[in-house]
Residue frames as a rotation matrix with the C-alpha (Angstrom) as fourth column:
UNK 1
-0.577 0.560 0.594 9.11
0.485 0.820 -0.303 5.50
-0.657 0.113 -0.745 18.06
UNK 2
-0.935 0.198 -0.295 7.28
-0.352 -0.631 0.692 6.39
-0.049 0.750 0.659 14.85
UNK 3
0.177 0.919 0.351 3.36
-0.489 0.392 -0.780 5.80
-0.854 -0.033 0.519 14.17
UNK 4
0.866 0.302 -0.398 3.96
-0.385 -0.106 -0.917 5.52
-0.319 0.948 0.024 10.76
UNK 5
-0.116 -0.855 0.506 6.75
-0.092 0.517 0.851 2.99
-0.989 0.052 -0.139 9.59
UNK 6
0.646 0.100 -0.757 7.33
-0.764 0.075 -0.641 3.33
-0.007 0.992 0.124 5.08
UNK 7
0.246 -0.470 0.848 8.64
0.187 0.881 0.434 0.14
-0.951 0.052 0.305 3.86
UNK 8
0.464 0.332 -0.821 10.41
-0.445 -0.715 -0.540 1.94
-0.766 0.616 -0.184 0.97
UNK 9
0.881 -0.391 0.266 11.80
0.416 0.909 -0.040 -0.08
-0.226 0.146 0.963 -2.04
UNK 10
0.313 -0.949 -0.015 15.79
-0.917 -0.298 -0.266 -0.26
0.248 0.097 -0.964 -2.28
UNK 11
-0.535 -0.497 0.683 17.96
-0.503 0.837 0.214 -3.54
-0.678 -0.229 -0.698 -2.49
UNK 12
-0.963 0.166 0.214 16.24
0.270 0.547 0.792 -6.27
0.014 0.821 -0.571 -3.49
UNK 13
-0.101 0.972 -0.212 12.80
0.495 -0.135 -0.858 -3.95
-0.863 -0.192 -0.467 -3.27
UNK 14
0.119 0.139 -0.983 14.00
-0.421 -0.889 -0.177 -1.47
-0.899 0.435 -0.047 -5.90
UNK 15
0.339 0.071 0.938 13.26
0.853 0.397 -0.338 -1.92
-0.396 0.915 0.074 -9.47
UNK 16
-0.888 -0.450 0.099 14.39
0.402 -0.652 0.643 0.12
-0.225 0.610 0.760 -12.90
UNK 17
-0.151 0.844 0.514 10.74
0.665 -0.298 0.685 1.52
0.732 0.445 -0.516 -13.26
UNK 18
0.415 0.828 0.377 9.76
0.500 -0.554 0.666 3.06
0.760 -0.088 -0.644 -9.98
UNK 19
-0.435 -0.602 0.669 11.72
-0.280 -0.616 -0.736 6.19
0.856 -0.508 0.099 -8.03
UNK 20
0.246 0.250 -0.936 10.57
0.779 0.524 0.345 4.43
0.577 -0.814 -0.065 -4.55
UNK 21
-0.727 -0.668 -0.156 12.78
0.684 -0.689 -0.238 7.70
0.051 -0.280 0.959 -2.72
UNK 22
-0.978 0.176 0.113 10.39
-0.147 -0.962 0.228 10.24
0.149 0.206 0.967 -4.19
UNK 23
0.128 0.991 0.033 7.24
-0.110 -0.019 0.994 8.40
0.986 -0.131 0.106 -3.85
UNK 24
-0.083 -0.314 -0.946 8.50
0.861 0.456 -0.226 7.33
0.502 -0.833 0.233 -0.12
UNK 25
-0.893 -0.414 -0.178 9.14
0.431 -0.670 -0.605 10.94
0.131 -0.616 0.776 0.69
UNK 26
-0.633 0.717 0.290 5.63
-0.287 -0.566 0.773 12.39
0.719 0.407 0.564 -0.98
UNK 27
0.055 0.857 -0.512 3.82
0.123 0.503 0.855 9.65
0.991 -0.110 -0.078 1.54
UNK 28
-0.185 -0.523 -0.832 6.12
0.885 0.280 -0.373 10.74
0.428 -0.805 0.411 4.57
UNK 29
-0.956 -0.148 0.252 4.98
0.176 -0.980 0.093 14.00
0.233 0.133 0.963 3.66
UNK 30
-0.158 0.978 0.138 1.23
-0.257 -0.175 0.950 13.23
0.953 0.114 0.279 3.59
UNK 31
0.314 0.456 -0.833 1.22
0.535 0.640 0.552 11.09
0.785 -0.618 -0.043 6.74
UNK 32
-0.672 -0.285 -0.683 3.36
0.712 -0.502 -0.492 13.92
-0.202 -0.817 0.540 9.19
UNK 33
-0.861 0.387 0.331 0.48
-0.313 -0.915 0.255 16.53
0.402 0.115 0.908 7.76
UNK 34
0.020 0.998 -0.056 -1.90
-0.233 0.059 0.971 14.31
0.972 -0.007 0.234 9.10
UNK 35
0.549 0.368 0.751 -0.59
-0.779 -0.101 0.619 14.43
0.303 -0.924 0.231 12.47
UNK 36
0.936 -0.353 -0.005 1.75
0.324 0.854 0.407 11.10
-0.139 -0.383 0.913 12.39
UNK 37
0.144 -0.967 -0.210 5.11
-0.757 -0.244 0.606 11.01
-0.637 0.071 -0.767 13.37
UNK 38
0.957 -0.228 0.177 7.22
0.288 0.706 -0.647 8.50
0.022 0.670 0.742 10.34
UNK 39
0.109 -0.938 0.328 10.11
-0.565 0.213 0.797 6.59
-0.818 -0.273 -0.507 9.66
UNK 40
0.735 0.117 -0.667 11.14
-0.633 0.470 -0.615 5.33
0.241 0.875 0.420 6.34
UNK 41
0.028 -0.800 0.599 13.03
-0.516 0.502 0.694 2.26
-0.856 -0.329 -0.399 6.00
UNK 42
0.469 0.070 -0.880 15.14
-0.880 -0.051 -0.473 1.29
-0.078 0.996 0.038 3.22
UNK 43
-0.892 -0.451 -0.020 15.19
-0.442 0.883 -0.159 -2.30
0.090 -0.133 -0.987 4.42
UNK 44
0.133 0.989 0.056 11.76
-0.918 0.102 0.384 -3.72
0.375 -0.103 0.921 4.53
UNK 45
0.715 0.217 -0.665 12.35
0.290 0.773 0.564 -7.01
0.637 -0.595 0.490 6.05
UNK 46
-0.807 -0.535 -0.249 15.08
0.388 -0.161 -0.908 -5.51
0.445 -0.829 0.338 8.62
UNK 47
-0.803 0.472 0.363 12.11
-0.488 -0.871 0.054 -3.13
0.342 -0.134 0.930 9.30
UNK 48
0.228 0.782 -0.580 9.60
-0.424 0.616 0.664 -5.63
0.877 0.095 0.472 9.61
UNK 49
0.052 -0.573 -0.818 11.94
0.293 0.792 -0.536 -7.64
0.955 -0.212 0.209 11.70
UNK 50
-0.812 -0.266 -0.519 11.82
0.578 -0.241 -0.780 -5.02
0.082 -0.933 0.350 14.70
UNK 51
-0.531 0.542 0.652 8.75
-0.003 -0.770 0.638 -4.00
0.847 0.337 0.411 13.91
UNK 52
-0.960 -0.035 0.279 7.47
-0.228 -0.482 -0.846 -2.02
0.164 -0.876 0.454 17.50
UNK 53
-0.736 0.675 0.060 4.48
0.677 0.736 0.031 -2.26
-0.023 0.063 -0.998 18.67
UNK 54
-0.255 0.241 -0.936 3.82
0.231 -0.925 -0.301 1.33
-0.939 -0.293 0.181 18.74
UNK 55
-0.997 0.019 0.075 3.91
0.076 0.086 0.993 1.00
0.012 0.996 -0.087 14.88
UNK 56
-0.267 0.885 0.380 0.20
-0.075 0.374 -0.924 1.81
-0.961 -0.275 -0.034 14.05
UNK 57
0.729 0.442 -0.523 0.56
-0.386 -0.365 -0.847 2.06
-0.565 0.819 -0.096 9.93
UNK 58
-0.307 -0.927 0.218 3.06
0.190 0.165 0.968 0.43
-0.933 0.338 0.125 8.21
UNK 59
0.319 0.439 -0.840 3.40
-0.607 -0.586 -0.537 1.58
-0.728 0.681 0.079 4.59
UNK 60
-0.251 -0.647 0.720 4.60
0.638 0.449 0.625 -0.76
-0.727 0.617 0.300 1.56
UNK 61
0.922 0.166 -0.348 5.95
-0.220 -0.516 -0.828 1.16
-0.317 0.840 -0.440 -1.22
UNK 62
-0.394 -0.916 0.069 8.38
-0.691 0.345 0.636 -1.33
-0.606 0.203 -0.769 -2.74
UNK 63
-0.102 0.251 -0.963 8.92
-0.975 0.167 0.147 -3.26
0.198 0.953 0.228 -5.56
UNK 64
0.887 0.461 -0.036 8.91
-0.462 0.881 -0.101 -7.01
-0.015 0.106 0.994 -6.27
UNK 65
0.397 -0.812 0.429 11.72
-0.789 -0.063 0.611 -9.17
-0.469 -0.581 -0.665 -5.29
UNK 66
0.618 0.081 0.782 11.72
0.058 0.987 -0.148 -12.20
-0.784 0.136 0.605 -7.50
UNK 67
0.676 -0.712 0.190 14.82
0.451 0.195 -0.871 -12.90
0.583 0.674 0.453 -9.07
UNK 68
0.377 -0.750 0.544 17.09
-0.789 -0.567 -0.234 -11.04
0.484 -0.341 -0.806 -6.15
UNK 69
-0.604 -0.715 -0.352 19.23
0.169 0.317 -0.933 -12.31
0.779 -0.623 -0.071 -4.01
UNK 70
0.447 0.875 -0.188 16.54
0.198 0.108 0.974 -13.50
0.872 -0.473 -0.125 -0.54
UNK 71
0.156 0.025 0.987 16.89
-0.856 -0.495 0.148 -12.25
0.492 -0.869 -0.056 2.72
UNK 72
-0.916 -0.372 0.149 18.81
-0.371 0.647 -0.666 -14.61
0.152 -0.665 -0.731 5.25
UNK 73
-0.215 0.862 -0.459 15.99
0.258 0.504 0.824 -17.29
0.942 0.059 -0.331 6.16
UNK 74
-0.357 0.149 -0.922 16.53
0.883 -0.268 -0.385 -16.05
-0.304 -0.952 -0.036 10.03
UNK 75
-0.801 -0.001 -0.599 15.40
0.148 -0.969 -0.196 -12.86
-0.581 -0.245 0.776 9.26
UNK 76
-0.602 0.728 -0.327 12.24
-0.209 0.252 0.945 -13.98
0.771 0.637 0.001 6.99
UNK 77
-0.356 0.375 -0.856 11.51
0.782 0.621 -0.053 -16.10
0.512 -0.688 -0.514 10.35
UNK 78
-0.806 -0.401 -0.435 11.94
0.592 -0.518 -0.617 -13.12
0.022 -0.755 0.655 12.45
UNK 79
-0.849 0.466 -0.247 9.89
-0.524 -0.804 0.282 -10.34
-0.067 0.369 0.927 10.03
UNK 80
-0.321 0.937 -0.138 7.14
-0.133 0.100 0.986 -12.72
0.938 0.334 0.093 9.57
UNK 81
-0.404 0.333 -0.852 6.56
0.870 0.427 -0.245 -13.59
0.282 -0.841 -0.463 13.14
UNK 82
-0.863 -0.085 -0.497 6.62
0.382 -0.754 -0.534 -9.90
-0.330 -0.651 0.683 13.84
UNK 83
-0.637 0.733 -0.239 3.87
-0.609 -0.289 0.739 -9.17
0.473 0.616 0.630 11.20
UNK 84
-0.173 0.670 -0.722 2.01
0.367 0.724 0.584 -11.72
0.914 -0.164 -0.371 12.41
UNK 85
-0.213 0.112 -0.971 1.86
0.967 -0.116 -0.225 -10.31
-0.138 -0.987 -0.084 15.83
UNK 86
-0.929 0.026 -0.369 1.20
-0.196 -0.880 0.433 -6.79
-0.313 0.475 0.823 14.19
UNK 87
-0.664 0.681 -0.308 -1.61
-0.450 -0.035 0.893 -8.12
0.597 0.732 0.329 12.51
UNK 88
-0.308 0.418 -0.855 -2.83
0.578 0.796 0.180 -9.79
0.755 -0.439 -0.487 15.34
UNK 89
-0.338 0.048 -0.940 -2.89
0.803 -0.506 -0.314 -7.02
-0.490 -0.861 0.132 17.98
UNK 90
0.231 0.923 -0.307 -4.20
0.570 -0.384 -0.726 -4.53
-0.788 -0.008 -0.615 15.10
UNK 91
-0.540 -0.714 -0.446 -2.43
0.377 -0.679 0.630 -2.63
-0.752 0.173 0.636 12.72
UNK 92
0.558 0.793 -0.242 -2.98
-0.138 -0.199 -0.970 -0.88
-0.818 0.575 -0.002 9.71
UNK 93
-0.378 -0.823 0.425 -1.25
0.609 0.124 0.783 -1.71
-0.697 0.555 0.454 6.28
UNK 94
0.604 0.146 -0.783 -1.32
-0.541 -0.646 -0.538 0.90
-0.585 0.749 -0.311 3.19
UNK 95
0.113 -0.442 0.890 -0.25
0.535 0.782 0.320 -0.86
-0.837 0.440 0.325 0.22
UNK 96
0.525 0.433 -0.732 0.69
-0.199 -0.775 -0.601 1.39
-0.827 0.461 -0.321 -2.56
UNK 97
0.475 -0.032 -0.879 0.76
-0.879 -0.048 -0.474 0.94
-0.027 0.998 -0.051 -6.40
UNK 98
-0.067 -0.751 -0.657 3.85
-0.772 0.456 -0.443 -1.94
0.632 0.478 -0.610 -6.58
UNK 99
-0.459 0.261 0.849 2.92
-0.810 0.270 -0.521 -3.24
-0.366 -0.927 0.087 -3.30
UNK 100
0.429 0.864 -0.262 1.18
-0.886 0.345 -0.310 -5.38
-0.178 0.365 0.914 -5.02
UNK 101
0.878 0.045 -0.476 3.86
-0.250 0.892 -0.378 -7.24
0.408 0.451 0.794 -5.86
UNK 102
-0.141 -0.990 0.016 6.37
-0.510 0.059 -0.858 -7.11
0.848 -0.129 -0.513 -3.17
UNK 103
-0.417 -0.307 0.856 6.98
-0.909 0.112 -0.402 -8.98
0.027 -0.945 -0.326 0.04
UNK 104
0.036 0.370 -0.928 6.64
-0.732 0.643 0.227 -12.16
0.681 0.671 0.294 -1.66
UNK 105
-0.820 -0.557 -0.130 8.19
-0.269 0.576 -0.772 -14.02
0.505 -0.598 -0.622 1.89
UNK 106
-0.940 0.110 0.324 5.39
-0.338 -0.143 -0.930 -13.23
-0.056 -0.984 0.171 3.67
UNK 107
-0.648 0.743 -0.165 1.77
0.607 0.635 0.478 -15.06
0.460 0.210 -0.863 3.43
UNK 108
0.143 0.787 -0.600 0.14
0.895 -0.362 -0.262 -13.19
-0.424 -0.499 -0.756 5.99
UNK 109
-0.637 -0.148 -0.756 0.85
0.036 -0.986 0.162 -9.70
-0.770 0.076 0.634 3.90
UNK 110
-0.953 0.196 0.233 -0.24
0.294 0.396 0.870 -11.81
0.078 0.897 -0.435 0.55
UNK 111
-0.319 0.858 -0.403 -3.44
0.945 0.321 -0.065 -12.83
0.074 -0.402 -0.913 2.85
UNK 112
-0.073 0.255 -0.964 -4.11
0.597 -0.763 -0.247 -8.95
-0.799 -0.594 -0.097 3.84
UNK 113
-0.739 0.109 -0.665 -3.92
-0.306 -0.933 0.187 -7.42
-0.600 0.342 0.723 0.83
UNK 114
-0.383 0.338 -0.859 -5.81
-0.625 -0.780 -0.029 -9.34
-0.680 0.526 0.510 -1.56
UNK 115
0.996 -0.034 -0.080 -4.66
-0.072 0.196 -0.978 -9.52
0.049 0.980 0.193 -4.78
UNK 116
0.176 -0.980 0.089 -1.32
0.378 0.151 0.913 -9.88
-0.909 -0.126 0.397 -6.58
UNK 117
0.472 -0.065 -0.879 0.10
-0.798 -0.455 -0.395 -8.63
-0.375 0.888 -0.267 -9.09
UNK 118
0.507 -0.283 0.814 0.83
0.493 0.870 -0.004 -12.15
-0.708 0.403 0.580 -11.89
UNK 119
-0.353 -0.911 -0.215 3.56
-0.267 -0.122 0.956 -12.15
-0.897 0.395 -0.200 -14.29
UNK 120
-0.971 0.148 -0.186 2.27
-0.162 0.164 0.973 -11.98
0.174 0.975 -0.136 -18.19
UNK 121
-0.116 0.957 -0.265 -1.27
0.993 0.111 -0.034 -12.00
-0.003 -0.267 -0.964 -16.46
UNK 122
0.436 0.372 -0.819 -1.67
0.639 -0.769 -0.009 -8.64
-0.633 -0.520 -0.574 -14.86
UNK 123
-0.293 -0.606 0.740 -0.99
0.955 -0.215 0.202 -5.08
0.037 0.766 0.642 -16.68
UNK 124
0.240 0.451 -0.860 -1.43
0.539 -0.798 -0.268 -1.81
-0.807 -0.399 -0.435 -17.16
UNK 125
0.712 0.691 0.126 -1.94
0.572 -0.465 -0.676 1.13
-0.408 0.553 -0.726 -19.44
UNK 126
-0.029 -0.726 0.687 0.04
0.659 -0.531 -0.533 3.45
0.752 0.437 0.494 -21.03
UNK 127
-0.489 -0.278 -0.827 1.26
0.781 -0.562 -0.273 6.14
-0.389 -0.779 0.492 -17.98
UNK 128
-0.680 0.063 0.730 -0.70
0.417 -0.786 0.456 9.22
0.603 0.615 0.509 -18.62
UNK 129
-0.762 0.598 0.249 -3.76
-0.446 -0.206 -0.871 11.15
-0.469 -0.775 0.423 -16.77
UNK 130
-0.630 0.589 -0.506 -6.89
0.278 0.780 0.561 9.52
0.725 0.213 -0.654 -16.07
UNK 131
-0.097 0.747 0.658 -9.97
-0.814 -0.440 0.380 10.10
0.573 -0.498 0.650 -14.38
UNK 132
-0.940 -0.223 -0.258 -10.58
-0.025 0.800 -0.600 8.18
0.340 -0.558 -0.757 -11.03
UNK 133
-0.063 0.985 -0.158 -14.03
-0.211 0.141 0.967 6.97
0.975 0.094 0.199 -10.33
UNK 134
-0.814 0.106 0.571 -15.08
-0.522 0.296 -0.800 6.72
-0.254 -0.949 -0.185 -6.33
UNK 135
-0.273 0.447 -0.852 -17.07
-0.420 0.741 0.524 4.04
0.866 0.500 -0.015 -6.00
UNK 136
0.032 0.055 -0.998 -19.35
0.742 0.668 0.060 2.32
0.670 -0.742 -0.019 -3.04
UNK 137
0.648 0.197 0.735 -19.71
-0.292 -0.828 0.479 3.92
0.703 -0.526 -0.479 0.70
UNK 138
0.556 -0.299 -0.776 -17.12
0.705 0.665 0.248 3.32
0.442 -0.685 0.580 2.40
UNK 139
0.664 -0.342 -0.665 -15.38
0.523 -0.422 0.740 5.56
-0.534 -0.839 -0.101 4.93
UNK 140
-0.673 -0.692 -0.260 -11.99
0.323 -0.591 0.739 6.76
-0.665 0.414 0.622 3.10
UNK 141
-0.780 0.163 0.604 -14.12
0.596 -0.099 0.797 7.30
0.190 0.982 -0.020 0.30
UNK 142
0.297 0.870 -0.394 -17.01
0.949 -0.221 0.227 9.42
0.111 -0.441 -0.891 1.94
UNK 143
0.721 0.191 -0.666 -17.52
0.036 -0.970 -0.240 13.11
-0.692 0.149 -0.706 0.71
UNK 144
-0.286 -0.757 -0.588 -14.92
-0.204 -0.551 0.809 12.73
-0.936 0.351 0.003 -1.88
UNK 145
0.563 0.460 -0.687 -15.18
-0.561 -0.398 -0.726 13.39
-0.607 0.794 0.034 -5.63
UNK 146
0.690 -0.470 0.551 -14.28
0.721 0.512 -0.466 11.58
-0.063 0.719 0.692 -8.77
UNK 147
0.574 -0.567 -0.591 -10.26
-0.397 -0.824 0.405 13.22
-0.716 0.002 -0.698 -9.87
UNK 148
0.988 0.016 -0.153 -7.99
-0.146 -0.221 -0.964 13.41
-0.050 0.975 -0.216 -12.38
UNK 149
0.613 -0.753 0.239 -4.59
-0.002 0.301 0.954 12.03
-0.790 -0.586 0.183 -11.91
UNK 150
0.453 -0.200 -0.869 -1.45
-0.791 0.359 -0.496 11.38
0.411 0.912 0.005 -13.79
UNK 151
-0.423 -0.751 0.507 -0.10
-0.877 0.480 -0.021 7.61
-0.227 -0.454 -0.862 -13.20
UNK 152
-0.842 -0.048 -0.538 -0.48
-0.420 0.684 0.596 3.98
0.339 0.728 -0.596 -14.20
UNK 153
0.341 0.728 0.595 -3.42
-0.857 0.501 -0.121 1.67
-0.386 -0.469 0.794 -13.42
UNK 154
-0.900 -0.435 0.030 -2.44
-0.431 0.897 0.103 -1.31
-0.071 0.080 -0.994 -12.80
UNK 155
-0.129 0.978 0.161 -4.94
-0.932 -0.064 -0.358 -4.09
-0.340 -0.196 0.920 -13.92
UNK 156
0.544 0.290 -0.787 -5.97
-0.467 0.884 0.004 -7.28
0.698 0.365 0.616 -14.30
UNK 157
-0.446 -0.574 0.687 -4.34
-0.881 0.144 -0.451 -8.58
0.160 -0.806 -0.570 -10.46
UNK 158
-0.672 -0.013 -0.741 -4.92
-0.018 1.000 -0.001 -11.67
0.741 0.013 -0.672 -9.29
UNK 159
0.150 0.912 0.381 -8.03
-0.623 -0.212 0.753 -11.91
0.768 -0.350 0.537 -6.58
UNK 160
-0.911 -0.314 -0.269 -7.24
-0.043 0.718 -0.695 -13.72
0.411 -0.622 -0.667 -3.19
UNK 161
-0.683 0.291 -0.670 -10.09
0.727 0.367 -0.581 -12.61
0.077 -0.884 -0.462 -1.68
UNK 162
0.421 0.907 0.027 -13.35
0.905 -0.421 0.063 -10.28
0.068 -0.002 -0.998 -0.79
UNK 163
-0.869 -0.490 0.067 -12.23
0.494 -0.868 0.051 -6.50
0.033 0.077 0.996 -1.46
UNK 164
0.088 0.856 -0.509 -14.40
0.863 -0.320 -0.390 -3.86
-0.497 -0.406 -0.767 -0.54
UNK 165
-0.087 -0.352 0.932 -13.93
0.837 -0.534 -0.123 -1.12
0.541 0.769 0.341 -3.74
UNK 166
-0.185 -0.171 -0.968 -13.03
0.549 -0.835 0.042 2.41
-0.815 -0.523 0.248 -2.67
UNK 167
0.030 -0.379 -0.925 -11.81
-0.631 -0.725 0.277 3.71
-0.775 0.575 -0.261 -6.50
UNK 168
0.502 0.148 0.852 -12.40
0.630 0.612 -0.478 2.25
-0.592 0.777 0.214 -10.07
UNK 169
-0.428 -0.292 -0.855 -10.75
-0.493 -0.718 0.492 3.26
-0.757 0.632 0.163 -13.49
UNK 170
0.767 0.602 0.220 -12.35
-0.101 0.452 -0.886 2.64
-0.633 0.658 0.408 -16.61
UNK 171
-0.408 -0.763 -0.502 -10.15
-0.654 -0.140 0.744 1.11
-0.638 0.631 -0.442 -19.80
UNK 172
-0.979 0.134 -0.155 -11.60
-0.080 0.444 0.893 -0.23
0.188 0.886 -0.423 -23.12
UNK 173
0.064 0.998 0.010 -15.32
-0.409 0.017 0.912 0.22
0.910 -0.062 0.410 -21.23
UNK 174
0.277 0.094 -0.956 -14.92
0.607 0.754 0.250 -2.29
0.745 -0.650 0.152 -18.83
UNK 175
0.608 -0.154 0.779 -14.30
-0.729 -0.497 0.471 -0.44
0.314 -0.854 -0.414 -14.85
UNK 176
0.397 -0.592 -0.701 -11.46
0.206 0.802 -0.561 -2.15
0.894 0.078 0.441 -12.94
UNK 177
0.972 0.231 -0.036 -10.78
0.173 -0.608 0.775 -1.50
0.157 -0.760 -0.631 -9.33
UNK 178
0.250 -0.868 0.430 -8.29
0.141 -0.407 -0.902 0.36
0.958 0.286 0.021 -8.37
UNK 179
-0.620 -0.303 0.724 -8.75
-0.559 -0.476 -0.678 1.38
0.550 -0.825 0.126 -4.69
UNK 180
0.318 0.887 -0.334 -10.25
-0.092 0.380 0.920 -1.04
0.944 -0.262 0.202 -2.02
UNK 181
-0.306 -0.275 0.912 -10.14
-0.921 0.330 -0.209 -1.87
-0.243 -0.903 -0.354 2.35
UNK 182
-0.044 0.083 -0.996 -9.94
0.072 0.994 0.080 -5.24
0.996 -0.069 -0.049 3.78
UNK 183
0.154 0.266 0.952 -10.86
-0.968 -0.150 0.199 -5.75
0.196 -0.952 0.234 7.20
UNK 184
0.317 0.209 -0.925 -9.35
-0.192 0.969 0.153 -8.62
0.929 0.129 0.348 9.29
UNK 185
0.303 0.259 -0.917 -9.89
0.896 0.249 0.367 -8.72
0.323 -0.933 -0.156 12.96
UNK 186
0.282 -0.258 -0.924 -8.16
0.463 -0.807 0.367 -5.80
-0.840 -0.532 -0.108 14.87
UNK 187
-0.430 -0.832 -0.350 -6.48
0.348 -0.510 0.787 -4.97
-0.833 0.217 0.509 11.71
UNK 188
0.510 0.831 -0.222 -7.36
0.216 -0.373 -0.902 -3.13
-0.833 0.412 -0.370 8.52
UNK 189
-0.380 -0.900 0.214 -5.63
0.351 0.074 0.933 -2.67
-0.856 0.430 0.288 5.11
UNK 190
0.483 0.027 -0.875 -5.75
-0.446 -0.853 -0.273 0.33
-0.754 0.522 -0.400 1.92
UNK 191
-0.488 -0.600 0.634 -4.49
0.760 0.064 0.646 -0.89
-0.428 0.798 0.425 -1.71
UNK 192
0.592 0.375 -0.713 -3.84
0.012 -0.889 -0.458 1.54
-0.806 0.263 -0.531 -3.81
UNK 193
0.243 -0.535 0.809 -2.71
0.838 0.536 0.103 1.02
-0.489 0.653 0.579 -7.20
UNK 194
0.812 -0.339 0.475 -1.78
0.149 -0.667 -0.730 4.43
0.565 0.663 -0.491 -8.08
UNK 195
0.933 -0.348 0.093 1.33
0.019 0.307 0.952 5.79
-0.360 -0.886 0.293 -6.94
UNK 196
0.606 -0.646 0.464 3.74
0.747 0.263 -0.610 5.22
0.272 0.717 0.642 -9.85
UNK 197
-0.340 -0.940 -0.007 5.91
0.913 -0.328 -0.244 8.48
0.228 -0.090 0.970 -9.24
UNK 198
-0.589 0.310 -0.746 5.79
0.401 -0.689 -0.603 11.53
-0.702 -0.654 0.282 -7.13
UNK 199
-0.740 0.668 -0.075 3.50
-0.607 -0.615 0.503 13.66
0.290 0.418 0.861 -10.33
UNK 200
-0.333 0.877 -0.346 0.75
0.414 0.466 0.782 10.81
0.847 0.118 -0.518 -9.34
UNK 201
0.194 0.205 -0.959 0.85
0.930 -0.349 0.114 12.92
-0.311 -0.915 -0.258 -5.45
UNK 202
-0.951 -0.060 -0.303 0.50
0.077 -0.996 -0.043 16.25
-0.299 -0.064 0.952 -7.28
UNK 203
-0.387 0.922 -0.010 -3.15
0.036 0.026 0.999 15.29
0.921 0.386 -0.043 -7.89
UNK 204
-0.384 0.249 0.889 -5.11
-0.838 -0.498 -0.223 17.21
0.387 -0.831 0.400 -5.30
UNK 205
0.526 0.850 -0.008 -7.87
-0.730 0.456 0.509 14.62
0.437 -0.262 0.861 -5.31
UNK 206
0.465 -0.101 -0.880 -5.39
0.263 0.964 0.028 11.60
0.846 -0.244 0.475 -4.67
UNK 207
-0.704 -0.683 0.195 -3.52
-0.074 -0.203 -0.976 13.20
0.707 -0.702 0.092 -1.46
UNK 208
-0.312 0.387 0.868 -6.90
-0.942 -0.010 -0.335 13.21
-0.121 -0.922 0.368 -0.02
UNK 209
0.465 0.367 -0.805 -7.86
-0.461 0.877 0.134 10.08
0.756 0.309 0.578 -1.05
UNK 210
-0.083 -0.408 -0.909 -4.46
0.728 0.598 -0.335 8.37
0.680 -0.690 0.247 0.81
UNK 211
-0.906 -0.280 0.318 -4.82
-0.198 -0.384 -0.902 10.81
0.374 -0.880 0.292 3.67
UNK 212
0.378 0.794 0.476 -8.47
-0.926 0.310 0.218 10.00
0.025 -0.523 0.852 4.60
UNK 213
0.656 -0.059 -0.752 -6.91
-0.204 0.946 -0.252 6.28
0.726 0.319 0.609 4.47
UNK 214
-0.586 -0.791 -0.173 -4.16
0.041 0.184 -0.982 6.97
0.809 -0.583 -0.076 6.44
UNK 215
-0.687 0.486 0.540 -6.91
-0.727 -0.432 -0.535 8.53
-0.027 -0.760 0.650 9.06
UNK 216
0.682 0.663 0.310 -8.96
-0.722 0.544 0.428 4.91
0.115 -0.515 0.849 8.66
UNK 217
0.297 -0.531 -0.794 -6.06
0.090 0.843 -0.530 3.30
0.951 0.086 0.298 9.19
UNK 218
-0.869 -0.492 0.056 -4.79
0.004 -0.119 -0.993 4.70
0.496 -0.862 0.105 12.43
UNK 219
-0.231 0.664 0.711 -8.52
-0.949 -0.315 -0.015 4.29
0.214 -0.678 0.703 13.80
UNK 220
0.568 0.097 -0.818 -8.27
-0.042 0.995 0.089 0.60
0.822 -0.016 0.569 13.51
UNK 221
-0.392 -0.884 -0.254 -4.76
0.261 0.158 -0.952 0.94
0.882 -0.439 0.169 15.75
UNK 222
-0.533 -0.002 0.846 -6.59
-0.714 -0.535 -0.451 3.49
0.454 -0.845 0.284 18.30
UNK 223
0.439 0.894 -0.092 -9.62
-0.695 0.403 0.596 1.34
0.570 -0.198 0.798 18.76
UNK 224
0.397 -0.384 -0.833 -7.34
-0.067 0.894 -0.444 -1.72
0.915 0.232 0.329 19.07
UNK 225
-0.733 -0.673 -0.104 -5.32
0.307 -0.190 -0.932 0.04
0.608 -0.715 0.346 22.64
């Protein structure tokens, strides 16, 4: 039984843009230094589908499925019911960078993170390094410093819903969030639009960033038992 369950993309998760493998491994890497056992899975709705209840973190680092070829409708049934009972008894969800736009099946993941990420709406910069801006007092985001990353910023997403900002990037003036929590009953949920490929986890500042996340994510789970 793993604490930590990556939902990594491959099939119809993996796209021609992002190594999913290497960013999958960097986060498997951050989340066993902080003390969690993990399990990647390179099925995300099989994974979903048996998802344990020991599970206190599920990660999504996968792409966007529209246009593949859709998971059996029994196994949509199956994975959403199981989320839904996950999300009901507490969990925690990290959403990183693409995340944004994957697990299109599911409503109650949509509902938890946010935002989305819109076709010919949403966008992002040219890949390169940038300066991340903390922002606000929230937990993950307490005692750390503005840092210096390379990796995309996604921007302009779609808003579902109240976001509590963690991280901002600036582009053309304007500030655009980048990092935020969502709180919804027992459960609790991290986007993180960086993320793009493993050099965006050789910035010091962003390993602690998602590792103080991972660590308010698994206090939602303890609290919850």
């Amino acid at each position: 039984m793993a604490d930590v369950v990556i939902l990594s993309g491959a099939g119809r998760y993996a796209d021609p843009w992002h190594p999913f493998a290497e960013t999958s491994d960097a986060l498997a890497g951050l989340a066993s230094d902080a003390g969690l056992t993990v399990r990647v899975a390179d099925d995300p709705d099989a994974a979903l589908a048996v998802l344990d209840d020991g599970v206190r973190i599920v990660v999504v680092n996968a792409g966007d499925p529209e246009g593949r070829p859709p998971a059996s409708a029994e196994r949509v049934v199956e994975a959403a019911a199981a989320l839904d009972r996950a999300l009901q008894r507490g969990i925690g969800i990290l959403a990183m960078h693409a995340a944004a736009a994957s697990l299109r099946d599911y409503p109650a993941y949509e509902r938890a993170v946010g935002a989305r990420w819109v076709r010919d709406v949403s966008w992002h910069p040219p890949i390169g390094e940038t300066r991340v801006h903390l922002v606000g007092d929230h937990a993950v985001a307490e005692g750390l410093v503005d840092f210096t990353v390379f990796d995309e910023r996604y921007t302009g997403l779609r808003l579902l819903g109240t976001i509590e900002p963690i991280a901002e990037h600036e582009q053309d003036g304007t500030r655009h969030p980048l990092v935020w929590a969502r709180e919804s009953g027992r459960s609790r949920l991290v986007y993180d639009a960086l993320g793009h490929d493993d050099r965006s986890y050789e910035s010091a500042g962003h390993r602690e960033l998602v590792t103080r996340a991972l660590g308010w994510l698994a206090e939602a789970t303890s609290a919850s038992r």
